[in-house]
Structures are given as C-alpha cells and as structure tokens.
C-alpha positions in Angstrom: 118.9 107.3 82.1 117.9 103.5 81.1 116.7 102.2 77.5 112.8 102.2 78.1 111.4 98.8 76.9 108.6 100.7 75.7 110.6 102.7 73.6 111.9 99.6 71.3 108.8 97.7 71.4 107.2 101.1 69.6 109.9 101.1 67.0 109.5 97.3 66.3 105.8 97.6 66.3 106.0 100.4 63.8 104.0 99.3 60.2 107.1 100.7 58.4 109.7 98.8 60.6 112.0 96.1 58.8 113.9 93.5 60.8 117.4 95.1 61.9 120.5 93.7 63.0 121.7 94.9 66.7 123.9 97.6 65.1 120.7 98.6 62.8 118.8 99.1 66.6 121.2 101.0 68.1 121.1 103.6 65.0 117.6 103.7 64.8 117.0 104.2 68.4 120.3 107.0 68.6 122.2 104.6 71.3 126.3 105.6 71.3 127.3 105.6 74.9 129.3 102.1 75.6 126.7 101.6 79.3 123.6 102.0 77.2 124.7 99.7 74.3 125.1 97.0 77.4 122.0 98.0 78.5 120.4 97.4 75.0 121.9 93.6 74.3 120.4 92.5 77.3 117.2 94.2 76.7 117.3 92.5 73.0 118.5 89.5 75.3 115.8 89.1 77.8 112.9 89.9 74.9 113.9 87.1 73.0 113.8 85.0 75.9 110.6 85.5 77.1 109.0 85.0 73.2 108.5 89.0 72.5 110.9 89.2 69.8 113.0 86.8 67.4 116.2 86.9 66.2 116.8 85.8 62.7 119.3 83.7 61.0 120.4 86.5 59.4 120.8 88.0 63.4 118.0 90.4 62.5 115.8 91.3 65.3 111.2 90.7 64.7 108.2 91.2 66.4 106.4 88.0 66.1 103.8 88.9 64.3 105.9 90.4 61.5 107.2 87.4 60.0 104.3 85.0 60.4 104.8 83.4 63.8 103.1 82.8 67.2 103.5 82.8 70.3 101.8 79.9 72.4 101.9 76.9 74.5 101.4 73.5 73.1 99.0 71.3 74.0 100.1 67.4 72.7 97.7 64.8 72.2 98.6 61.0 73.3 98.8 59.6 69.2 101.6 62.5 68.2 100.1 65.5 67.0 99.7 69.0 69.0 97.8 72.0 69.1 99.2 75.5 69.7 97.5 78.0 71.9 98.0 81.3 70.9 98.7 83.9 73.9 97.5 86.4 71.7 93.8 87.6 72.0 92.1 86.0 69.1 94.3 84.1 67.7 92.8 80.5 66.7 94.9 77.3 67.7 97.2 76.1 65.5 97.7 72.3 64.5 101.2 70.7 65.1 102.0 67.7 63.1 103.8 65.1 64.9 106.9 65.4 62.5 106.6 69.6 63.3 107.1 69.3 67.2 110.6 70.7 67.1 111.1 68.7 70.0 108.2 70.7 71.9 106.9 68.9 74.6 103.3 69.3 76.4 103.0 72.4 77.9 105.9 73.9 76.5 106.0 78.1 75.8 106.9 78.1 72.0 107.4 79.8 68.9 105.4 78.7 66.3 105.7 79.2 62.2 102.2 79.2 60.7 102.8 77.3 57.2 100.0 77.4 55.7 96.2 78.8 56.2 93.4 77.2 54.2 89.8 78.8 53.9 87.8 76.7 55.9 90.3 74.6 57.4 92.6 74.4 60.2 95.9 76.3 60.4 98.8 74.3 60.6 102.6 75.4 61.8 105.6 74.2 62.9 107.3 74.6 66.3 110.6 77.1 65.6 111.7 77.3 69.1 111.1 76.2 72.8 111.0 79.5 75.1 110.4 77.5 78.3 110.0 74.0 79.3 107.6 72.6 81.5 108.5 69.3 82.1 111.3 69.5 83.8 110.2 66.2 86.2 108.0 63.5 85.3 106.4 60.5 87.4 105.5 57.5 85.6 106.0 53.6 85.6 109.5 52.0 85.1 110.1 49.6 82.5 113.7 47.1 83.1 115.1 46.1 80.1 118.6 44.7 79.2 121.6 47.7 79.7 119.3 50.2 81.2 115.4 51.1 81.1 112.8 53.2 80.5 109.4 55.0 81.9 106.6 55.4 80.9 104.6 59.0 81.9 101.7 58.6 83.6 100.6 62.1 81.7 99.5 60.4 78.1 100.0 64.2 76.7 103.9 63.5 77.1 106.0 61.1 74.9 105.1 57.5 75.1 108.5 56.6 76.4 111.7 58.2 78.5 115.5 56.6 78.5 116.2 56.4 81.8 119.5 55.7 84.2 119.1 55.1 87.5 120.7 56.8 90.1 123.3 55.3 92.3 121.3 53.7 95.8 118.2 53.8 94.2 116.1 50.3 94.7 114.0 50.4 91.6 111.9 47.3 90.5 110.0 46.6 87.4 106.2 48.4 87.1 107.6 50.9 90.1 106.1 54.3 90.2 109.0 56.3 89.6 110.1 60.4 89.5 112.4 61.5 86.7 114.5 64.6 86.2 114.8 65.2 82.3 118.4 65.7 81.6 118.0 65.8 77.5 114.6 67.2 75.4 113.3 65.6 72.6 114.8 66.4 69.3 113.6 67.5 65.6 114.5 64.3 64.2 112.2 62.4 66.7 114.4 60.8 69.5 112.4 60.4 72.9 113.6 62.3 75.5 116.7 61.3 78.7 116.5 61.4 81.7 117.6 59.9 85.5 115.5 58.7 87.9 115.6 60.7 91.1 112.5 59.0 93.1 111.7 55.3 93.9 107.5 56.5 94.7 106.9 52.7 95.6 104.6 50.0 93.9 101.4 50.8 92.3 99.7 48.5 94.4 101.0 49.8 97.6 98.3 52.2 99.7 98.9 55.5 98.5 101.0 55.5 96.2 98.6 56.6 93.3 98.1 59.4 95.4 101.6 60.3 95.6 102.3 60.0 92.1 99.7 62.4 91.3 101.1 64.8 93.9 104.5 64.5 92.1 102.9 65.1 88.9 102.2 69.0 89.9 105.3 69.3 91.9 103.6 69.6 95.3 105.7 69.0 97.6 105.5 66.4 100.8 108.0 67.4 103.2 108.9 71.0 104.7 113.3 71.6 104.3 115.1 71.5 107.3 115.3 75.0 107.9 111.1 75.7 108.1 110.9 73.0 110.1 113.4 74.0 112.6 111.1 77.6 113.3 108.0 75.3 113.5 109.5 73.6 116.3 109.2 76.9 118.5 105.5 76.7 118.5 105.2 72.9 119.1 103.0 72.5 121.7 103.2 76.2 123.0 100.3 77.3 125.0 99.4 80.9 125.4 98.9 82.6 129.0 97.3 85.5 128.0 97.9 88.6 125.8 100.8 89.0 123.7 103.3 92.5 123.6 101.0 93.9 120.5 99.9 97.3 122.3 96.4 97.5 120.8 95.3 94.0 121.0 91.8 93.6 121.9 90.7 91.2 124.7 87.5 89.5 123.6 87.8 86.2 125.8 84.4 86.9 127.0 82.7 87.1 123.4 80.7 83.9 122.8 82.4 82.7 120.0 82.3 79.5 117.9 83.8 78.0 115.1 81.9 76.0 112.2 83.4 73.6 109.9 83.4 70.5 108.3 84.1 67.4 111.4 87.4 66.9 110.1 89.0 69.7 110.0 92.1 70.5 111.9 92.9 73.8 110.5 90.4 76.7 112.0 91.2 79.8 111.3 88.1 81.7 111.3 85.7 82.0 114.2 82.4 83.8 114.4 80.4 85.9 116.7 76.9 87.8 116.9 75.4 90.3 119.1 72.0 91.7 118.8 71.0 95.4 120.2 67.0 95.4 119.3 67.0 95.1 115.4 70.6 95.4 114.8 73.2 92.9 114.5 77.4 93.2 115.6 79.1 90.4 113.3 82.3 89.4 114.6 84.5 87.6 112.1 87.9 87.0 114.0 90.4 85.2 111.9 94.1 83.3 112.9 96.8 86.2 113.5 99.1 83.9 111.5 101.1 87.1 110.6 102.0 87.0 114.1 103.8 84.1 113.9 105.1 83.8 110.3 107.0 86.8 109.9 108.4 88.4 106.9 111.2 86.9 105.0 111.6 84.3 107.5 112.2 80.2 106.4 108.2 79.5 107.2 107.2 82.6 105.3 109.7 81.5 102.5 108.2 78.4 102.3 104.6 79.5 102.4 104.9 82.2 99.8 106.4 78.8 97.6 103.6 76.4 98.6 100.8 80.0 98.2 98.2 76.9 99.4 97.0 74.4 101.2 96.2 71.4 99.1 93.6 68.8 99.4 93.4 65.3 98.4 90.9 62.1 98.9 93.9 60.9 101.2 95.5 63.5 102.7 96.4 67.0 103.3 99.1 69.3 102.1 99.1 72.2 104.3 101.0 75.5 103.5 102.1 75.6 106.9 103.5 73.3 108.9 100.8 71.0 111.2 102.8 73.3 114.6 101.0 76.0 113.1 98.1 75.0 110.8 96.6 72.6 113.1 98.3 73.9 116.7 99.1 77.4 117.7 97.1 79.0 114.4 93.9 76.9 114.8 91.6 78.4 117.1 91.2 75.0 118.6 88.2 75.6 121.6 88.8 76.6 125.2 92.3 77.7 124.3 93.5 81.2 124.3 94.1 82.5 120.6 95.5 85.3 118.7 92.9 86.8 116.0 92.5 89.9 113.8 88.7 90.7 114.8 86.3 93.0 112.2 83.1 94.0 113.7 80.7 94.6 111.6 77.2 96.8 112.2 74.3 95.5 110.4 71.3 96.8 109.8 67.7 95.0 110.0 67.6 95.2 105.8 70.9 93.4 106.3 73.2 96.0 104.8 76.6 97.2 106.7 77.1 100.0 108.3 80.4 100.7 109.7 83.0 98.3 111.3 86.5 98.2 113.3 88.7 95.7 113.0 92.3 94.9 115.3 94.5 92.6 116.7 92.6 90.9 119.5 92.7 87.7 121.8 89.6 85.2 122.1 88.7 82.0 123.2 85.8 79.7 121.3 83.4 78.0 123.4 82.1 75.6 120.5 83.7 73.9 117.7 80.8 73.1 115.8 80.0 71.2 112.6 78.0 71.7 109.6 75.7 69.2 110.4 75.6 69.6 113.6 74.7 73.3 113.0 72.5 72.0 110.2 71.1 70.0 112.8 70.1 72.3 115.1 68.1 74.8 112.8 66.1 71.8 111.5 65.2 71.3 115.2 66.9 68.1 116.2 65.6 67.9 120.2 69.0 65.7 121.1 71.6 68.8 119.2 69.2 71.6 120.7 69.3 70.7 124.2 73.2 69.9 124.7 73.9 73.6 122.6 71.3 75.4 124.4 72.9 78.2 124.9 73.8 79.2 121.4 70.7 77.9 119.6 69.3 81.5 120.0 72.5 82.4 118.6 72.8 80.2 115.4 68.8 80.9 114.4 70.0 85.0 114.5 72.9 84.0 112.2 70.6 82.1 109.7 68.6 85.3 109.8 71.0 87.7 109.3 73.0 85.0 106.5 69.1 85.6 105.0 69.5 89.0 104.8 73.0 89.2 103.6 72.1 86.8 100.8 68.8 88.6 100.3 71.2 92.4 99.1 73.5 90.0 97.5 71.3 88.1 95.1 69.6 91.8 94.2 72.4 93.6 93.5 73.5 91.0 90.7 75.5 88.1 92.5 75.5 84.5 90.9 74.5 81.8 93.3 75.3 78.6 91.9 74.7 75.6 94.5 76.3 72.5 92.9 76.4 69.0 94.6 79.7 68.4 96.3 81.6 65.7 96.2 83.4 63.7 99.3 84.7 60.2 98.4 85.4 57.6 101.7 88.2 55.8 101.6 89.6 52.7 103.5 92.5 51.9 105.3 94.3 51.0 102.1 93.1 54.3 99.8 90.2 52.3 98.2 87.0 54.0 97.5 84.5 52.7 99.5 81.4 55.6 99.2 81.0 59.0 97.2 78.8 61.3 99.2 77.2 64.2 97.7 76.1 67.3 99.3 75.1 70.5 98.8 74.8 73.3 100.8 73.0 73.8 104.2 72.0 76.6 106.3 75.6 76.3 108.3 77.3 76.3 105.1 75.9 79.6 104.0 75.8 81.3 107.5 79.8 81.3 107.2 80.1 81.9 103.4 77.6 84.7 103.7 79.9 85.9 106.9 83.0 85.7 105.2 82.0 87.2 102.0 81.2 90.5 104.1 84.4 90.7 105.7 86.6 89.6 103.0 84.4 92.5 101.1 84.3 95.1 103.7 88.2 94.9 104.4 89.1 95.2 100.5 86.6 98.4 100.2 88.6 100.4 103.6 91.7 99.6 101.7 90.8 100.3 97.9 89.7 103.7 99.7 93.4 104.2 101.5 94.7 103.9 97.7 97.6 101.6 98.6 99.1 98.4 97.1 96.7 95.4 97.9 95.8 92.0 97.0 92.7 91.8 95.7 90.6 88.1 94.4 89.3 89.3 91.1 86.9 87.6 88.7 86.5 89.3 85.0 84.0 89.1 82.9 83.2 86.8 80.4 83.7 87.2 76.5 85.5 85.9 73.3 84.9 82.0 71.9 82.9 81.2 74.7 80.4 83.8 75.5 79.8 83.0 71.9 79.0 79.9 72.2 77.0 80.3 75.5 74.8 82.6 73.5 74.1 80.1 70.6 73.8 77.8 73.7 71.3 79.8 75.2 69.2 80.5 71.9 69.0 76.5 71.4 66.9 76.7 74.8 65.0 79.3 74.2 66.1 80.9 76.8 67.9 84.1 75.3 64.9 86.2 73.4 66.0 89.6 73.9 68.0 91.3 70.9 69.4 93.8 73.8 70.5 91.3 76.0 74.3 91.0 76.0 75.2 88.8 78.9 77.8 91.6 79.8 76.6 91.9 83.5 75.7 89.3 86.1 72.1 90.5 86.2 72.1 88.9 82.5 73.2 85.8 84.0 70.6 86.0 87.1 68.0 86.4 84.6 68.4 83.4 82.8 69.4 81.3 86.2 65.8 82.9 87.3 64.1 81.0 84.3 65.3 77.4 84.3 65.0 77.4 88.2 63.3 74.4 89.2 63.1 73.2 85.7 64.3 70.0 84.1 67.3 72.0 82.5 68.3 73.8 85.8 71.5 72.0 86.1 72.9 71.2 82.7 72.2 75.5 81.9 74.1 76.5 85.4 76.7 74.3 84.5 77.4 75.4 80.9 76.9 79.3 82.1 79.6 78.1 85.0 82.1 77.0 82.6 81.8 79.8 80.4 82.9 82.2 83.2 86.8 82.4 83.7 88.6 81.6 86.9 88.9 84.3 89.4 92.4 84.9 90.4 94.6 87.5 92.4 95.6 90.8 91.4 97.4 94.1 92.4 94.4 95.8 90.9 90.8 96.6 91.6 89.3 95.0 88.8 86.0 93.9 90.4 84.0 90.7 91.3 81.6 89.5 88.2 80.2 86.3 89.9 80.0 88.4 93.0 79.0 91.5 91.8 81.1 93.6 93.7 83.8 96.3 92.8 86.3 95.2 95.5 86.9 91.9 96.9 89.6 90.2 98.6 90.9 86.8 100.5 91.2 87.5 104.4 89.6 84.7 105.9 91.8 82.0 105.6 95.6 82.7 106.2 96.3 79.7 107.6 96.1 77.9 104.4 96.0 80.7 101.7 99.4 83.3 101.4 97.4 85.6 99.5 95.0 86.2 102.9 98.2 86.1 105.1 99.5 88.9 103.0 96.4 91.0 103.0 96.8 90.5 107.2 100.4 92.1 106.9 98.9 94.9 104.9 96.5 95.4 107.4 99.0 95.4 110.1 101.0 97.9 108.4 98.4 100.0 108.4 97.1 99.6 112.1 100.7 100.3 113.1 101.2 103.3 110.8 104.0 102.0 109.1 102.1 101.8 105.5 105.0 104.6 104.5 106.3 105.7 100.9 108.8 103.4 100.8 106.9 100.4 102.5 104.2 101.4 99.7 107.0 100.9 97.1 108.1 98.2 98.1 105.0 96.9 98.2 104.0 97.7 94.3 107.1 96.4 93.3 106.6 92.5 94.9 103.2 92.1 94.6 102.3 92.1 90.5 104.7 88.6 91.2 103.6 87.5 94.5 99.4 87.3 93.0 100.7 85.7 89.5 102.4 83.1 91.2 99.5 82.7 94.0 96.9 82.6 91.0 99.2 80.0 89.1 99.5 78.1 92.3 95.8 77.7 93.6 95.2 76.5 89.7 98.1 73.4 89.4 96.5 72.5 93.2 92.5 72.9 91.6 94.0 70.1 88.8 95.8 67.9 91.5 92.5 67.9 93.6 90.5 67.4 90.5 92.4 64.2 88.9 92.9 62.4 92.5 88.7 62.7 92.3 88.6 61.4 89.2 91.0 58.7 89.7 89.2 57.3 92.7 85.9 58.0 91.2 87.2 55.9 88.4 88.2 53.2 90.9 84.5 53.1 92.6 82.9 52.7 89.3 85.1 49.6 88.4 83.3 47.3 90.9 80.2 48.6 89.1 80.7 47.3 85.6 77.3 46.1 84.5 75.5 48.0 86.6 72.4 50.3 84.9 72.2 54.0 86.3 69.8 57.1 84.8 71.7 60.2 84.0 71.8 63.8 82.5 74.6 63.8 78.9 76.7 66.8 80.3 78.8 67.7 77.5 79.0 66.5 73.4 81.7 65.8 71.2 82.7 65.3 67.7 83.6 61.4 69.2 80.5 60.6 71.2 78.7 62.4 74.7 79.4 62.1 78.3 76.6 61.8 80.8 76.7 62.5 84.4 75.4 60.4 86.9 73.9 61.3 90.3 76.6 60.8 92.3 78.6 63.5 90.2 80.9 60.2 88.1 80.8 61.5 84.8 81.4 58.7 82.2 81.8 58.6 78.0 79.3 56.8 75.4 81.5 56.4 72.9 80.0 57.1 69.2 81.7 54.1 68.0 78.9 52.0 70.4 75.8 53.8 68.7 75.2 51.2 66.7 71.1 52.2 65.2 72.6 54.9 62.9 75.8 57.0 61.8 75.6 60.2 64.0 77.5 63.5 63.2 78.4 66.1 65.8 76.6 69.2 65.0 78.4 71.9 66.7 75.5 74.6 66.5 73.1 72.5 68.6 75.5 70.9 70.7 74.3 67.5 70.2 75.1 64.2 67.5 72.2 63.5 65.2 71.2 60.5 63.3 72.0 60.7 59.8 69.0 58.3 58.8 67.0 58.2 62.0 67.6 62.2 63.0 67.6 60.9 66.3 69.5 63.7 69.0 71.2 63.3 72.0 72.1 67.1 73.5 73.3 68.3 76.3 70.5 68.5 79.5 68.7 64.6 78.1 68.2 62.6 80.3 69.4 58.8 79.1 70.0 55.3 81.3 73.1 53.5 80.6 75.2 50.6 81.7 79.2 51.2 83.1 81.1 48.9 80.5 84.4 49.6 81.8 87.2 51.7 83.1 90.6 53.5 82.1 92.3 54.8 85.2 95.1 56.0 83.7 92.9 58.3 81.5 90.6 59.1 84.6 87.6 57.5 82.6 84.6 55.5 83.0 82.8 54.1 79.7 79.1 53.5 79.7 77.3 52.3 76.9 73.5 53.8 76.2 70.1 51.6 77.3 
C-alpha cells in the first residue's frame, strides 16, 4: 500500500510538528520497508518541487508557513522592484527589492522569506528560491554591438537587457524583432540573464510583424508540425455524398436551417433551426461533428488539446484546427452536406424548456446569414426582406422566442451586461485605419440566447447521469475586491440595505436595475464586471454566478474550443453506450488536467487578443495627437486617472500634468482631490481632454485634461 500524501502533509501541518530531517520522517510516520522509503524521497521530492514544502540547510523538511515564508508568483515592475503574490487565500502581496530578486524573474513561482512586517506598512521579503520559470522564451528587439549583442524584451516587466549569441544561419540585423531561448537565469548578485537567439521575427517596420511578436510573446504558435498536417490533408477538399457509417445518425437535410455570424467568418460550427406547432416552439441547435473527424489520441487531436483555442487577432486568425477542417469539412459552409450533433429542444409559449433529444445527424444550411443582415431584416429593411422571404417569418419567431428565453433568464437572477465591442480595420500593411464599435443586436442575442439553452440543457442531462464532465464554471465573488465594490457601491449611494450582501446575482441585478439609463450606468457595470472572477472549466458542478445556473457547459463551438469537442466525445460515449467503469475512470483521471490547462489556455489567448487591441488602438490614436475628445475617467490611481473615450481607447492623465493644485489619491472614494482647491475627479466624471502622445511599447495613450 502507497505513502498517502495526505498522510505527511497532516503530520507537517501538526501545531506541535518541528522541522525533521528525512530519517526524522520516516520514524515519525513508522516507514521501514526499503519500497516505501523510495516511495517517501520522491514524495519529499516532488513536494518540494512544486513549493509545498522546504528543505532546510540543515536538510530539515517545513511547511511554508512554519518558518515564515510564502508561496507566490512575482510580479516585476520595469525600474527593478517586485511584488509577490501570495497563492495563499489572504495573504497580502509582498514587496521585493530589487537587490532581493534572487534572480526571480516576472512571472516566476517562488519562495519567498518575509523579513520584516511593519504596522501600517508594506511587507517586505526576499526571494529564497525559484520553483518554476516562466520565461523560458522571450521576443524583443536586437541590439549589435562589438563581440556579440543583446535584446531588449519587448515585456518592460522583464530585465532591461539579455546577452545574446546568435545562432548559426540566422540573418539578424540591428533593431530586428527577435525570439530568444534563455539558456542562463539571472543571478543574486545581479547579472542579466543569457540567452541565444532562435527566431529572426523580421523588421519592426515590416506589415505584421508587431503582430507576430506579440503572438510569440504567449507562445502561440503559427504553424501546425508535420505530422497534424499530414491527417489534415485527408479532408482537403473532401465533399460528402451522403450519410456516414454512424448507425443512428439523423437525416435532417430537409430542416430549414441557417447559420448566423459575423460576415467574416470562415469557421461555422453552429447552425440553427425553429419549428412552430401552434404556441410551441422546436429549437434545433445542430453543431459541427468535429469528434467525427478528430479522433482520440490522434496527431490533430494532439495538437488541438495543446492549442485548447482558437485565437483571434486584429490581423489574423489562429485556429485550433487546421483551415481543412475549421474552415472546410467542419464549417457548415451552405448548400453542402454536413455532419452535426443536433439537440431539439421543446419550448413552451412562457419560453421555458421542456424536454429535448439530441444525436448524430446530417443537415444542409440554406442561408449563411449575417448579423446585420439578420439585424437588417427585423428592423424591416424592404431590399433584405424580399431577397430572404422565405425565412423572414422564421427570424421574427426566433427574436420572439430569444425574448422569452431572455425574459426566464433575467428573472431567475442572470447578469446582462451589453458592453460596446470593439473591431479595429486594418490596411493592407496592418495600419489602423477605423475602430468600430458595436453592441449587440437582435441577431446577436437570438444565437447567444440559443446557445446558452443548449450548452445548458446538455450540461443538466449529464450532471443527472453522474459521470465525469466538463463543465464552464463561474464562482462567486468575494475577498479584496467584493470589498472594495461594496465601499464602491456606498460612494454612489447605491448600496443602502444593511442585509444586502452581494452574495447572489439577484444582488447584482438589483443594483444594475438602479443605475439603468442613468449617467453612471457604464462606469457601475464596469467596476461590478471587474469585480467578478473569470469563469473557467472544471471537472465539477460548481455553478454559473453571472448566469445564474447550477450547470453549464461549452458545446457549441468545437471547432475552435477543445473543451466543447471534448463534451461532444462525452456525449458520444454515451449515445453509444460505451460511458463504462473503466471509460468513467479514465475519464476522472484526465480531465482535472485537461480543464486547468484549457482554462490556462483561453486566458494567455484573452491577453494576446487584448494587447494586439491595445497596440493598434495605440497606433490610431497617434495620428490624433492634438486632437480634443469628451470622455468618462474609468479607473483612478495613486499616479493620476485614465478616462475612456467613446470609441472604447482608454488613455492616462498623468497627475504630474494637473498643474492648479497638489492632488492625493484617496483610496476610499476612488478619486484624487485637491489639497487646496478640494477639487475631485472619480471614477463615472465625465471630463474633455486632448491626446498629447503615445507609448506603444507600453500600449498607452496620454491625454492631458481641458
């Protein structure tokens, strides 16, 4: 019988227990037999690897927390210094001097020693040891000198400088964008870090290339290996004749079916339907069989599970699968034969479900419609309503019926927060030429109303069969920043009920429900918005806050998300009876890995997606220096307020250029205040200001008050 970790994390965590050597651990845990001694040092082994214990210098082994230290990653600033951010719930962040880094880099999971805690002031510690690195590849821009060279990161939370060699066949030029492999960390007594350049990206000025970097930054890759691409070839340009061998595959080539999307996508992978008998409705959502295709533990499933998502920048897209798949045989591409998972789904006139089917099945869309040309049509454009007369009928019953579903949603607790979007136009050469914003239509909600049912309706039937699942999870909020929402919340009057804890969404609704169609609508969605955490996968049934749901799930997309393509597998499983004990453990044993990794994934791609916007928003407001714009100050600092301007470019007014008085940041009311005048910007003001300039390699825009 194995050593239970369990068992010597309880003995460690004992308030007796003293730091013992190995031999004082086998003793205390009665451990003779020569297999489970072996089994012990790499226990001891593998905790002190992953930060859970600490060996000594006298080679005695310590919970953490025993002998004053923390567990954490860092988080460097640009002029030296660091902070560390506890793991542990409740910890406060520790400052890192620069001379304390312990050759800790950015990002880096470490151990820190907290040296001294003063009342009222920050703790400070130094870095003991490095559990994990993070940078193990940077991108940034090559400086040639005299025997050798250097780079400088683009990421200004890394050291200001890397000694590089080149490698051999590599054309690298002065003020190149380059990749490098670190080959030697930073160490205690302050020498920069090694490494060898592996990548020539190309010249900054070249189209794209920006891009790229960023792209290299998160390690997202370009190409697909060899091997992925040689199963993608099999698909290229097949064309299906009819149904496949599956034995219960529904033919629904006669359902009217269409898909709706933005006009340029390529990669369709869910379709709709709607059938009306008297007051009831029969929702079809019929989704890509990409299971089908990418089967298990082959090179394109491999690779998918790596990439976990699609990934999508100003320029371009990264898809998950390759474009034989994502954009050919997976997209249901209209008037071609397709293979879809169909769930049909009885609604009632009150809009609530009733009971649904779901299986393999074979369809064929008439339409490939647009948002706007959807949008179109239920506004009552004559031109739009004539050449899609046939389904007109159909798309005002699915505005309906996306009424309805909103209608149970919105009363049973759901958030609804409809922010501007986004899109930035490019030209040929990757300059930005227009930001467009937009927010959400009728189209836009018929399908996320749609696929909200059936991604909830599919992770009830299994939560009910009790057997491993992915589920999309969202927790609920607390700690620091439910704290601070509160205070928030007081400041605008908008939070007068002693009893009212924010703890469920219909705390949330209520407040939403008070500043709607107010000035401070926006700026008190957004600060509730950011106080929520990120929903992410898990193995566990943890429920939807935002959605207010107990069970929730990702189905719709499996063309560009793995988590969906593995809920299809599940599903298929299941159809086919093969959901047996030891497919079930097999199942529980991947999955707690597989969701991490997908959760971890979607995020680094959020961050990519994010600083490409902001790097091109940047560029578009640098041919507007001098220009004046009104705006709303979206968030306040210690070192001045940012406003937000229309067109979603959020810019900083430094508190160095507010010249009338000598503002202090007072963190209670959110806002900087006048020392002589006790004048107060906060957050919601609206305030006109000027663009002064730009910093694109800290993604910022400047402006200077009116």
């Amino acid at each position: 019988m194995g050593i239970k970790k369990r068992k010597v994390l309880n003995l460690m965590f004992q308030e007796n227990y003293r730091p013992l050597t190995f031999e004082g651990l086998q003793k205390a845990l009665n451990i003779t037999g020569e297999r489970e001694v072996q089994e012990l040092y790499n226990m001891m082994e593998k905790l002190e690897k992953d930060g859970s214990v600490i060996k000594t210098r006298q080679g005695r082994y310590s919970p953490l927390q025993g002998i004053g230290l923390l567990l954490g990653k860092i988080q460097a600033h640009f002029q030296g210094y660091a902070f560390l951010i506890p793991e542990a719930v409740g910890e406060k962040d520790v400052f890192i001097p620069p001379d304390k880094m312990g050759g800790a880099m950015h990002n880096d999971r470490v151990i820190v020693k907290v040296l001294k805690e003063t009342k009222g002031r920050r703790r400070e510690g130094e870095v003991v040891r490095v559990i994990s690195r993070h940078n193990r590849q940077v991108v940034g821009t090559f400086e040639e000198f005299k025997g050798g060279g250097q780079v400088i990161p683009d990421d200004r939370h890394l050291p200001e400088k890397i000694h590089v060699i080149r490698e051999k066949g590599l054309a690298v030029r002065d003020g190149d964008k380059v990749l490098v492999q670190i080959t030697r960390w930073p160490d205690i007594y302050g020498n920069p870090p090694q490494g060898k350049v592996i990548e020539v990206i190309g010249s900054l000025d070249s189209p794209g290339v920006d891009i790229t970097s960023i792209q290299r930054k998160y390690g997202i890759p370009s190409v697909f290996p060899a091997k992925v691409m040689k199963e993608a070839k099999n698909f290229d340009g097949i064309r299906l004749q009819g149904a496949d061998d599956e034995k219960e595959r529904w033919d629904l080539t006669g359902l009217p079916t269409v898909t709706i999307d933005g006009a340029d996508a390529k990669d369709l992978d869910d379709a709709v339907s709607l059938e009306k008998d008297g007051d009831r409705y029969r929702l079809g959502v019929h989704i890509a069989d990409v299971s089908y295709y990418v089967r298990a533990g082959s090179a394109l499933d491999r690779e998918a599970a790596k990439r976990a998502t699609s990934v999508y920048l100003p320029d371009r897209v990264i898809p998950m699968l390759p474009p034989q798949l994502s954009n050919g045989i997976c997209s249901l591409n209209p008037g071609s034969l397709r293979l879809t998972i169909s769930v049909l789904i009885n609604i009632d006139q009150e809009g609530c479900w009733q009971d649904y089917t779901f299986s393999p099945s074979l369809i064929s869309v008439d339409r490939r419609m647009t948002y706007d040309e959807v949008n179109g049509i239920l506004q009552g454009d004559k031109e739009l309503r004539k050449e899609y007369g046939t389904f007109v009928q159909t798309f005002e019953e699915m505005a309906k019926l996306a009424g309805l579903l909103k209608k149970r949603r919105i009363k049973r607790g759901a958030l609804d927060f409809n922010f501007p979007e986004a899109k930035i136009i490019l030209d040929e050469r990757g300059k930005p030429l227009e930001i467009k914003v937009r927010r959400e239509g009728l189209a836009e909600s018929i399908i996320e109303e749609f696929m909200l049912l059936c991604n909830e309706v599919i992770a009830t039937h299994f939560q009910e069969l009790k057997v491993p699942f992915v589920y999309r999870i969202h927790e609920q909020p607390e700690g620091d920043k439910l704290f601070a929402l509160k205070n928030f919340l007081s400041l605008m009057n908008l939070f007068p009920r002693k009893e009212q804890k924010l703890s469920s969404p219909r705390d949330f609704q209520e407040i939403m429900e008070k500043v709607k169609g107010t000035s401070a609508e926006s700026i008190v969605n957004f600060v509730m918005l950011r106080t929520l955490p990120q929903a992410r996968y898990s193995d566990k049934p943890l429920g939807h806050f935002g959605l207010s749901t107990r069970y929730y799930t990702h189905f719709t997309s499996p063309i560009r998300r793995y988590p969906d393509l593995m809920v299809h597998r599940i599903l298929r499983l299941s159809l086919n009876k093969r959901l047996t004990g030891a497919e079930t453990r097999k199942l529980a044993s991947i999955l707690p890995k597989l969701v991490q990794h997908c959760s971890e994934q979607e995020r680094l791609a959020i961050e990519a997606e994010r600083e490409c916007m902001d790097l091109k928003k940047v560029e578009f407001m640098e041919s507007r220096i001098g220009e004046e714009f009104a705006g709303i100050i979206s968030g306040v600092t210690s070192f001045g307020f940012f406003v937000e301007l229309p067109n979603t470019v959020e810019g900083l007014i430094h508190i160095s250029s507010l010249n009338d008085d000598f503002y202090f940041y007072d963190e209670k009311s959110y806002s900087l205040i006048g020392e002589r005048t006790a004048k107060k910007y906060s957050l919601g003001d609206a305030v006109r200001v000027r663009v002064e300039r730009v910093d694109k390699e800290m993604r910022t825009v400047y402006f200077s008050l009116l």
